[in-house]
MARBA-259270 format. One line per 10 residues: number of its first residue (from 1); their letters; for each residue x, y, z of C-alpha. Coordinates in steps of 0.05 Angstrom, whole numbers, padded with zeros to 5 digits. Layout:
! residues N
NUM> A> X:Y:Z | ...
***
This chain:
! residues 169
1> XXXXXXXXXX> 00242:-00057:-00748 | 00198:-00081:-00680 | 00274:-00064:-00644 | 00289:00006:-00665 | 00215:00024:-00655 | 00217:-00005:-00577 | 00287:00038:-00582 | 00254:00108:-00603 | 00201:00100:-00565 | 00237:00092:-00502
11> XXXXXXXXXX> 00289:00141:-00526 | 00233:00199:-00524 | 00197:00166:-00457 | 00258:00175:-00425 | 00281:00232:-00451 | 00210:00268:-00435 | 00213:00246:-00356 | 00288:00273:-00350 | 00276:00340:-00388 | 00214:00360:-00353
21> XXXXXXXXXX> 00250:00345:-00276 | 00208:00280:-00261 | 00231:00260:-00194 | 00200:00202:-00158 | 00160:00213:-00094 | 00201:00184:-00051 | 00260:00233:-00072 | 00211:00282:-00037 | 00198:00239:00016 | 00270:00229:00035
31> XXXXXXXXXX> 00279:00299:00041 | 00224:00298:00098 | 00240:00243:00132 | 00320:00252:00153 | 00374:00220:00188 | 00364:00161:00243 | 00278:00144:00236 | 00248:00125:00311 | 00176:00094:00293 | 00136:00100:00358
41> XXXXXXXXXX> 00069:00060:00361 | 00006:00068:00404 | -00019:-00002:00417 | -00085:-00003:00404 | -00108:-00049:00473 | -00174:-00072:00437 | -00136:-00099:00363 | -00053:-00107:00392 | -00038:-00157:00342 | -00057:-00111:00279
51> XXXXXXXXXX> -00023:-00050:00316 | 00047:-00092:00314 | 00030:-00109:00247 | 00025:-00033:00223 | 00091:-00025:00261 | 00127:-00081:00219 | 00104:-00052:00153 | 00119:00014:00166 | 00193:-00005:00180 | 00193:-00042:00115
61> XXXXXXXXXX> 00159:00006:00077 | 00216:00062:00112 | 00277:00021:00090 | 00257:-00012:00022 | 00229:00056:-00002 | 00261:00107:00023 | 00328:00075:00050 | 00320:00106:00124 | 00362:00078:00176 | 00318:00060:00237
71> XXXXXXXXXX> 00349:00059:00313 | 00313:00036:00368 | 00314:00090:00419 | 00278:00154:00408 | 00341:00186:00442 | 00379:00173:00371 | 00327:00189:00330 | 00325:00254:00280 | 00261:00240:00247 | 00204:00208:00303
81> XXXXXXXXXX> 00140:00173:00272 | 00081:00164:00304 | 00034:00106:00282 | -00039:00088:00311 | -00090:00048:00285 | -00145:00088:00281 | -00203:00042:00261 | -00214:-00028:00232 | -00283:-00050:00204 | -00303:-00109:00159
91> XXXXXXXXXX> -00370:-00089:00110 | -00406:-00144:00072 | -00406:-00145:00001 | -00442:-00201:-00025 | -00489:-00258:-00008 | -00497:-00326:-00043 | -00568:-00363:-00064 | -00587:-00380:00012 | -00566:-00295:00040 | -00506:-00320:00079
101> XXXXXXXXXX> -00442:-00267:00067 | -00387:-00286:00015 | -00353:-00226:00004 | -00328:-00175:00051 | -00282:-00110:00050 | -00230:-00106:00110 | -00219:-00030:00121 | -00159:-00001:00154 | -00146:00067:00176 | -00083:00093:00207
111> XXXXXXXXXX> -00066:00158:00238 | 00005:00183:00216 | 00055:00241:00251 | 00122:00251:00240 | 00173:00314:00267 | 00240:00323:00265 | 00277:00384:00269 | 00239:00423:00206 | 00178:00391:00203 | 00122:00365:00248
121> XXXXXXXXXX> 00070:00336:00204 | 00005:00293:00217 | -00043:00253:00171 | -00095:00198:00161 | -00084:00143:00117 | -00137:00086:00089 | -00131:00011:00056 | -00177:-00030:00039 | -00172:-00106:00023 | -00230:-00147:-00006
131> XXXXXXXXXX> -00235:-00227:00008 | -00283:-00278:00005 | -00302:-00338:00053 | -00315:-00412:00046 | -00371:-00430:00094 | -00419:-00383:00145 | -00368:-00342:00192 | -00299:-00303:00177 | -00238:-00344:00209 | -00185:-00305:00248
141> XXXXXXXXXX> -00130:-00322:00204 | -00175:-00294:00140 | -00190:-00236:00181 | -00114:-00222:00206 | -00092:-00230:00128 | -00149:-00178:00105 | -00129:-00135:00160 | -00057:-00140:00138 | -00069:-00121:00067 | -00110:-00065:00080
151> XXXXXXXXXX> -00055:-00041:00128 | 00001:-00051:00077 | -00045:-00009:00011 | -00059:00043:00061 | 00015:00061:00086 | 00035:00051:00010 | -00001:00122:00019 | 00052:00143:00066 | 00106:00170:00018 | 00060:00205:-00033
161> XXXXXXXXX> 00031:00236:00030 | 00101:00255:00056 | 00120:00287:-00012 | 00063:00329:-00024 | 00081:00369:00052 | 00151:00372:00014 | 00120:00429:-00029 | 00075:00450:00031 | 00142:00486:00064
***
């Protein structure tokens, strides 16, 4: 009985996302971002280790999701994207018995542009990553990992971002 409900129920699910034309946003994205992908960062000279960081992610986040085939020169490129980290800030959250911090909130935001031949597109993009601390002061490795996961939830944004300037045209 449990079986052929789970069965009819996914029957109509389905059924219901394929009749009404549900496409996923990255089929949108795709059809933004086209042929060979250059990503071009702007080093940020005062934070270069998170800027390389927001490079790496957005090359994953390219070929996992959307299956783009990155090249290395711009020269090859049909689709350039330009990446700089805009701002990073840490903002305290919570204090224990004695008022030292606990709990912060790394925040990331990244500027995003992309052009190829039909588009030329530009955006801003936020993350936000919440951690707290053993002891008085934040360690560089705690902050590099908040910084990191802020990053990576705010170019999650990317695609949806993408998509929607699909229907912009």
């Amino acid at each position: 009985m449990k079986k052929s409900l789970l069965v009819l129920i996914s029957f109509f699910v389905i059924s219901i996302l394929v009749g009404c034309g549900y496409k996923p946003s990255s089929y949108y994205a795709k059809q933004q971002i086209k042929g060979n992908v250059f990503v071009d960062l702007f080093v940020n000279l005062k934070d270069p280790k998170n800027s390389v960081l927001i490079k790496d992610a957005m090359n994953e986040l390219l070929v996992h999701r959307l299956d783009a085939k990155l090249v290395t020169n711009k020269d090859e490129a049909d689709t350039i994207i330009y990446l700089r980290l805009g701002s990073v800030s840490m903002n305290e959250l919570d204090y224990d018995k004695q008022g030292f911090t606990k709990l912060y909130r790394a925040n990331v935001n990244i500027n995003v542009r992309y052009e190829n031949s039909e588009y030329n597109n530009s955006f801003n993009v936020s993350g936000t990553h919440e951690f707290s601390i053993e002891g008085t002061t934040i360690t560089d490795t705690k902050r590099f990992e908040a910084i990191k996961s802020a990053a990576s939830k705010a170019l999650e944004e990317v695609i949806s971002k993408i998509a929607v300037y699909s229907f912009k045209k």
